[in-house]
N, C-alpha and C positions, 0 to 999 in steps of 0.2 A: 698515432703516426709519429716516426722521428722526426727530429729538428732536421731539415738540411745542412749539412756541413759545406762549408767552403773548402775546399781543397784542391791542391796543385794538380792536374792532368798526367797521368803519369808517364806519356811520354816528354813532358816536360822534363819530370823528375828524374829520369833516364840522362838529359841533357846534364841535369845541374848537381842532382842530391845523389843518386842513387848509385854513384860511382866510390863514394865514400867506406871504407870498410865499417866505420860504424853503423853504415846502414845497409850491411849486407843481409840482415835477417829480413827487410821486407822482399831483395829480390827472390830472397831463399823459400820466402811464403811462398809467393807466385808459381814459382819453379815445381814447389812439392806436390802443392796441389794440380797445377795442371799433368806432371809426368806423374801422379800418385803413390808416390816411395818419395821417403824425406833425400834432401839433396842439402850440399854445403859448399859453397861458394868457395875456393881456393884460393884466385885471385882474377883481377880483371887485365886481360893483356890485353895488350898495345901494339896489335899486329901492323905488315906493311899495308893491308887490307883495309883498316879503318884508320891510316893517317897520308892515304893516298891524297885524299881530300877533306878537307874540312867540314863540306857536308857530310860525307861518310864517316868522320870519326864523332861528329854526334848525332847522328840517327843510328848506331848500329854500337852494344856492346859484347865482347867477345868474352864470356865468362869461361874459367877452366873449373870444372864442378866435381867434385867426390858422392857417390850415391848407397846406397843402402850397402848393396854387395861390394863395396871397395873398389867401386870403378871410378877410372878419370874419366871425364868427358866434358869436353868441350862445346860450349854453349852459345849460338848465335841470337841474339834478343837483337830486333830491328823491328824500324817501322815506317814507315814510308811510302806516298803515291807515284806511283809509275806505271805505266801500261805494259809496259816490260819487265815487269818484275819477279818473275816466274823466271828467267832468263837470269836477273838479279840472283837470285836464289841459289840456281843451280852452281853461277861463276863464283860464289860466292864462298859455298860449302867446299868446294872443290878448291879454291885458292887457301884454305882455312887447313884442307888436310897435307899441302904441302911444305906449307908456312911454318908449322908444326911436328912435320917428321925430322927426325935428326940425321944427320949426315951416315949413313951406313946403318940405321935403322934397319931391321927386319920388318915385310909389311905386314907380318900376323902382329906388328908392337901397334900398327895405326890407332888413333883414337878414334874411341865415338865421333860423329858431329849430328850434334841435335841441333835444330835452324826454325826458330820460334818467333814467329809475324806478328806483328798487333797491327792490321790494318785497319784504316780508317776510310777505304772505301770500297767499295765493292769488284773485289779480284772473281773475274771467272762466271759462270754461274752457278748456283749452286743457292739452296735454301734453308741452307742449316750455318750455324755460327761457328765453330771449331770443325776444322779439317783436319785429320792429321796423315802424312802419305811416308811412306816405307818402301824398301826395293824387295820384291817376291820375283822366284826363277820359276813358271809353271810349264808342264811340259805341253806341247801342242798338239797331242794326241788321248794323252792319259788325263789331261789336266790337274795332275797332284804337284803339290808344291816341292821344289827342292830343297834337301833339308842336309845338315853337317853331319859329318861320320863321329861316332864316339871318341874316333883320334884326335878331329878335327877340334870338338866342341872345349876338349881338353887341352886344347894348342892354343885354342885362341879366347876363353874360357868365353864364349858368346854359346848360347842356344840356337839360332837361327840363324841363316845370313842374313834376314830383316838387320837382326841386331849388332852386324857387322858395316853395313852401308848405312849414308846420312840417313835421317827423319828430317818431316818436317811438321811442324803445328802452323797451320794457318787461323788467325783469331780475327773473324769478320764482325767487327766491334756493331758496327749500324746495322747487322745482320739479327741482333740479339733483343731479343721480347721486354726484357727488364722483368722478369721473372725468375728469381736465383731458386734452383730446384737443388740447386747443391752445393757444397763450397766453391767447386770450382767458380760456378754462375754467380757467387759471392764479387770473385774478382772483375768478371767478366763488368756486372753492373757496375763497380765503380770504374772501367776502362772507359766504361760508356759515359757515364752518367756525374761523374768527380765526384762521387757520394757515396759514402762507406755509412750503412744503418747504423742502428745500435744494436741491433739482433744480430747482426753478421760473425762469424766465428772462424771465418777461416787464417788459414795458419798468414801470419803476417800482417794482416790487417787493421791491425790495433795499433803497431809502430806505426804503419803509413799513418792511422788518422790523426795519431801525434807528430808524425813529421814530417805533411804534409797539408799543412792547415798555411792556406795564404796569408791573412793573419799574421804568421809569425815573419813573413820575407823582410827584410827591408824595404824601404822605401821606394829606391834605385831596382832593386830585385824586381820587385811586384810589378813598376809601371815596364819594366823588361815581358815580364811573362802576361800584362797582357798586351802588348805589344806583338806577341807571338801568337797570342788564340787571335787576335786577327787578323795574322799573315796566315793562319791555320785556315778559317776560314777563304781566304781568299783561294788557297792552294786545292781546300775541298772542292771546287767546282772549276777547277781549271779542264780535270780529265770531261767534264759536261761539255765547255766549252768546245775544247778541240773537237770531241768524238761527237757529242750528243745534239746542246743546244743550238750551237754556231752553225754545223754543217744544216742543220733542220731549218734554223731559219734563212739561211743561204737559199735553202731550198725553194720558201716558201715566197720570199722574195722572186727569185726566179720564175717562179709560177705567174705571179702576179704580171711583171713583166714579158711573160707569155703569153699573155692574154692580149698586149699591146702591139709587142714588136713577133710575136709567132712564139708557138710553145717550146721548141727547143733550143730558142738563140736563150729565152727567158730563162730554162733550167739552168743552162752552161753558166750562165753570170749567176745564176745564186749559188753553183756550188761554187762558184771564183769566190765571191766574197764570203761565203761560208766556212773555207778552206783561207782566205786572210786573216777573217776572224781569228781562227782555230790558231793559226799558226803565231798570229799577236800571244794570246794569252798564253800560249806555249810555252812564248819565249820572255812573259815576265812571271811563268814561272819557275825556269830555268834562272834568270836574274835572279829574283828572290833566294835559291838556292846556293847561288855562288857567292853574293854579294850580301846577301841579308835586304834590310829597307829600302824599295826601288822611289825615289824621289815621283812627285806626281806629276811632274813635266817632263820626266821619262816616259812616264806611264801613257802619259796622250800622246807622246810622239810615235809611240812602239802601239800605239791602236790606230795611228791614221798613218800608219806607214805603207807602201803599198807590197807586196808579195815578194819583189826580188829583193827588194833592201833587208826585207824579214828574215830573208833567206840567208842575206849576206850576213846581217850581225850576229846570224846562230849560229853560222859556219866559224863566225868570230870569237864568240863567247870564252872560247876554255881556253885560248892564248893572251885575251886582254888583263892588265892589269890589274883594271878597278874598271867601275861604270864610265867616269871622264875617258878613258884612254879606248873603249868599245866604244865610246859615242861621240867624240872627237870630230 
């Protein structure tokens, strides 16, 4: 059995390391082996998409990539919990191909945009680890797919109009067995798992486990990152709270309560406070996001707050300054 390695999380390393040209062959691994044709990183741009926001410019990098057949295309690597993120996606790719066209462009010149997910919880339902989705024309009678004219395919040198509109790879990271049946699943387990074997052979993976050995951080680095796997952690079960756990035990409170004061006054209040819950931790996940470390005496006031004030400091959030100036 290998030794466990220690290593950085790689969407840490997304945040810190992996922006650096010298280390563009790991994200080059990654890329090859999920799209299956070698690919080569050109450069990382600094669209107005990813410096909207501070959180957006480090959860999301916008690589421009050259691939086997001499194509550019433009690559979204992001990762991120939001129950809206499919919405994310779509506004995302779409603000990526305008950002990108040049002034008087012809639209047969548009780029690729391929838009590649590392999620960390569970988007949608579905049972399998990697999605990957494409745009098909089928006809509503004949049901055969539409396909480019010999003129076409020659104008715009694409095969298909899959190959013309965005892709997207969704990677549902807590979705996956820990069973690598192939390189790909090589990377997948260490997304999951911070653990590159010693058998693993896929393309890139030997840089990562040299240059992303925690180990080597500094000091200031290291208590940085994991100061981050446990605002990770806390973020991982925010979507429980709001959707899942909070509204359920609102619920079940209510119940109980309905037992006392009559069974429907009893639901009403558990989904009130279920629905406070949800909306507290909502909103010091939103904190965490804007602001980075939410002090703990923020933290208890924004759990026993009651519903309209919740309501008001979220309505607040993206105009305030800092935390002081929202909680004034």
């Amino acid at each position: 059995m290998s030794k466990r390695r220690q290593l950085i999380s790689f969407d840490w390393a997304l945040k810190r390391l992996l922006r650096s040209k010298a280390n563009f062959d790991i994200l080059e691994g990654f890329l090859s082996e999920l799209f299956q044709e070698e690919v080569r990183i050109q450069e990382i741009l600094e669209s107005e998409s990813n410096q909207a926001h501070r959180h957006d410019k480090f959860n999301r990098v916008d690589l421009k990539v050259r691939n086997q057949r001499d194509e550019i295309i433009l690559v979204e690597l992001q990762y991120e919990r939001e129950l809206d993120y499919l919405q994310r996606l779509l506004f995302g790719s779409a603000k990526a191909l305008v950002e990108h066209m040049g002034e008087g462009q012809p639209y047969r010149d548009i780029l690729k945009i391929i838009s590649v997910s590392i999620l960390y919880f569970d988007l949608g339902q579905g049972s399998d680890y990697i999605y990957h989705g494409s745009t098909v024309f089928r006809g509503l009678h004949t049901h055969d797919e539409l396909g480019l004219s010999d003129n076409q395919k020659e104008m715009f040198h694409r095969d298909s109009i899959a190959a013309i509109f965005p892709e997207y790879y969704l990677i549902k990271v807590n979705r996956f067995d820990d069973i690598a049946r192939d390189t790909l699943d090589e990377w997948i387990y260490f997304l999951k798992n911070e653990e590159i074997r010693d058998d693993f052979t896929a393309r890139g993976l030997v840089r990562a486990r040299e240059q992303l050995n925690i180990l080597q951080l500094p000091e200031q680095e290291r208590r940085a990152y994991e100061a981050y796997k446990e605002d990770l952690r806390d973020q991982a079960s925010w979507v429980l709270s709001t959707y899942g756990a909070g509204r359920l035990d609102g619920k079940r409170e209510g119940h109980q309560e309905g037992i006392e004061q009559g069974l429907q006054q009893g639901l009403q209040q558990g989904r009130q406070q279920g629905l406070r819950e949800g909306t507290a931790e909502t909103l010091l996940h939103l904190l965490r996001k804007r602001f980075g470390t939410v002090p703990e005496s923020i933290q208890v006031r924004v759990r026993n707050a009651e519903l309209e004030v919740l309501t008001g400091w979220t309505d607040a959030l993206f105009e305030a300054e800092s935390l002081a100036d929202l909680f004034r």
